[in-house]
C-alpha atoms as a printed R data frame, in Angstrom:
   type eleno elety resid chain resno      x      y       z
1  ATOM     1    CA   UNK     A     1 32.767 -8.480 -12.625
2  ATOM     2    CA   UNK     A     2 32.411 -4.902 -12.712
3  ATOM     3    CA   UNK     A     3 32.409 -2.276 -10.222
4  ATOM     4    CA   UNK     A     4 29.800 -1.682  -7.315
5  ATOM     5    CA   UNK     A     5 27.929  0.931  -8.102
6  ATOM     6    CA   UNK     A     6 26.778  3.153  -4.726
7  ATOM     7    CA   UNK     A     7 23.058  3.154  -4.140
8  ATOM     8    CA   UNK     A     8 23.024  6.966  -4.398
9  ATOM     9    CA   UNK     A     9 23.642  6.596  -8.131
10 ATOM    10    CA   UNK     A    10 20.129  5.266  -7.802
11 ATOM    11    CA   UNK     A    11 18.264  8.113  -5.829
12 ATOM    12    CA   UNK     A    12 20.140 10.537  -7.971
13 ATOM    13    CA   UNK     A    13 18.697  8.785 -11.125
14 ATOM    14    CA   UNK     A    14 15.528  9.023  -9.603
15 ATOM    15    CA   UNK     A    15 15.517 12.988  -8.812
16 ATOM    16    CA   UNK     A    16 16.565 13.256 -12.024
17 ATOM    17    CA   UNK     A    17 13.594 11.538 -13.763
18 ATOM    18    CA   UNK     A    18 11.566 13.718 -11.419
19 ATOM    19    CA   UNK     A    19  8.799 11.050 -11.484
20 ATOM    20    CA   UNK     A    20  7.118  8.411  -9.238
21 ATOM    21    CA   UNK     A    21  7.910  4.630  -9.409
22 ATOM    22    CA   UNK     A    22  6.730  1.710  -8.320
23 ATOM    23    CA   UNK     A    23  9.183 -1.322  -6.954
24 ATOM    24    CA   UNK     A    24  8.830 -3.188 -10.142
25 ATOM    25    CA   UNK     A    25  8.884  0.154 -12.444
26 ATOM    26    CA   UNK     A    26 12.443  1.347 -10.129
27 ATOM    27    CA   UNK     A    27 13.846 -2.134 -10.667
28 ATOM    28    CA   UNK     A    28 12.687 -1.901 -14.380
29 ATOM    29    CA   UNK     A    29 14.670  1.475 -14.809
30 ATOM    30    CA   UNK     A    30 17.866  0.331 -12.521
31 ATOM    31    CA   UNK     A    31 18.295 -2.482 -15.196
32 ATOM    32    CA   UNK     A    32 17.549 -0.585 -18.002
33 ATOM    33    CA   UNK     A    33 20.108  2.306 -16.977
34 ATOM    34    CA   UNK     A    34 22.937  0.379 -15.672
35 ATOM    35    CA   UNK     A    35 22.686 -3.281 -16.858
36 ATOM    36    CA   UNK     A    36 21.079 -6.288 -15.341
37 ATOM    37    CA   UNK     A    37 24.918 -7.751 -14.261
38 ATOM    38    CA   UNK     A    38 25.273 -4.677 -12.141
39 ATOM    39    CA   UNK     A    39 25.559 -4.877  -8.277
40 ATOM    40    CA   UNK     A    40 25.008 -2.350  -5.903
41 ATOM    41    CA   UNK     A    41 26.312 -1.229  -2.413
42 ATOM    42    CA   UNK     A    42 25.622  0.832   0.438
43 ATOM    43    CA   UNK     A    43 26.669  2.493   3.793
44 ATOM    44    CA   UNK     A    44 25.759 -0.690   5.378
45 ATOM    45    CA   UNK     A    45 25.517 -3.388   2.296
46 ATOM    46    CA   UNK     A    46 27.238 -4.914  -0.410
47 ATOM    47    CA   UNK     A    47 26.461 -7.020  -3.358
48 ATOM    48    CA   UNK     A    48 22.673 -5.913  -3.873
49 ATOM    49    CA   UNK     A    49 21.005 -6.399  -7.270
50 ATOM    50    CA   UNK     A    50 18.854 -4.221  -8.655
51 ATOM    51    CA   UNK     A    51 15.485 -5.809  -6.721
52 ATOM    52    CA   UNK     A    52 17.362 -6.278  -3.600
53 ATOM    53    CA   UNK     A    53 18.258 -2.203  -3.824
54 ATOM    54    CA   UNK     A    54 15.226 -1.529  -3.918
55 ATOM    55    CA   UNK     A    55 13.833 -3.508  -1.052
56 ATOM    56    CA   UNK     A    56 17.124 -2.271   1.105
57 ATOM    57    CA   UNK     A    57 16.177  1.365   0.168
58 ATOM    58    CA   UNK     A    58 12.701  1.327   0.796
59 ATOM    59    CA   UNK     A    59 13.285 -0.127   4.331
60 ATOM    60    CA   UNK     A    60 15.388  2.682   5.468
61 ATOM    61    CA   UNK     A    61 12.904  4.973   4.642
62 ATOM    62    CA   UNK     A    62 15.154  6.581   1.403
63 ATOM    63    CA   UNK     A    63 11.306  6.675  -0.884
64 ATOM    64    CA   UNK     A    64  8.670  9.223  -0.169
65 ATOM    65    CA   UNK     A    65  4.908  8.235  -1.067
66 ATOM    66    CA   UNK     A    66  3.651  9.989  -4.232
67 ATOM    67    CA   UNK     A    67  0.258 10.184  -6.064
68 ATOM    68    CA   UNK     A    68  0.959  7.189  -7.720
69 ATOM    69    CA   UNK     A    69  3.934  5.426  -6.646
70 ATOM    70    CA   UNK     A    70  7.166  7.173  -4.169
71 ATOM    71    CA   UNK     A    71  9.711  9.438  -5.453
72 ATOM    72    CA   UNK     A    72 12.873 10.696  -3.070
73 ATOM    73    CA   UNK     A    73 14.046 13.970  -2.191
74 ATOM    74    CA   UNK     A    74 17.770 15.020  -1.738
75 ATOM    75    CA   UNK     A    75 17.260 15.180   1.732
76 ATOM    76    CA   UNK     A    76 16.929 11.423   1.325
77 ATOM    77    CA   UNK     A    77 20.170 10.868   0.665
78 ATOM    78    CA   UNK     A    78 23.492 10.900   3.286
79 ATOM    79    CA   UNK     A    79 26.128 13.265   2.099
80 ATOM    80    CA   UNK     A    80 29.620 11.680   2.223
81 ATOM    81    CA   UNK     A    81 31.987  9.604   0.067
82 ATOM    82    CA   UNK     A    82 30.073  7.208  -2.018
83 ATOM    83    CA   UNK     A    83 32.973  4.765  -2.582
């Protein structure tokens, strides 16, 4: 199995897109970008799929509503070691 990959690889991908998703258009670019055998962790959460990551980060708050869909903002995302 390969190595978890920290959520923040995720928001990161997202600010870098710079455009607004959906929870089935996120999970549809998580896949695309980094595989659909890839798992996920987090500060607080280990061995997420792509779906699941999604779900976890919208419950923390970590997606800001947009026009049509959410988006993130760095200030969305803790600043310490990711691994």
């Amino acid at each position: 199995m390969s190595e978890s990959i920290h959520g923040h690889a995720v928001l990161h991908m997202m600010l870098d897109q710079g455009q607004p998703y959906s929870r089935q258009s996120l999970s549809a670019a998580i896949l695309e970008r980094f595989g659909s055998a890839a798992r996920f962790h987090t500060c607080s959460a280990e061995g997420l799929d792509a779906a699941a990551l999604v779900a976890f980060l919208a419950d923390k708050g970590k997606f800001v509503e947009a026009r049509s869909g959410f988006t993130t903002t760095p200030d969305h995302i803790c600043a310490h070691d990711e691994h």
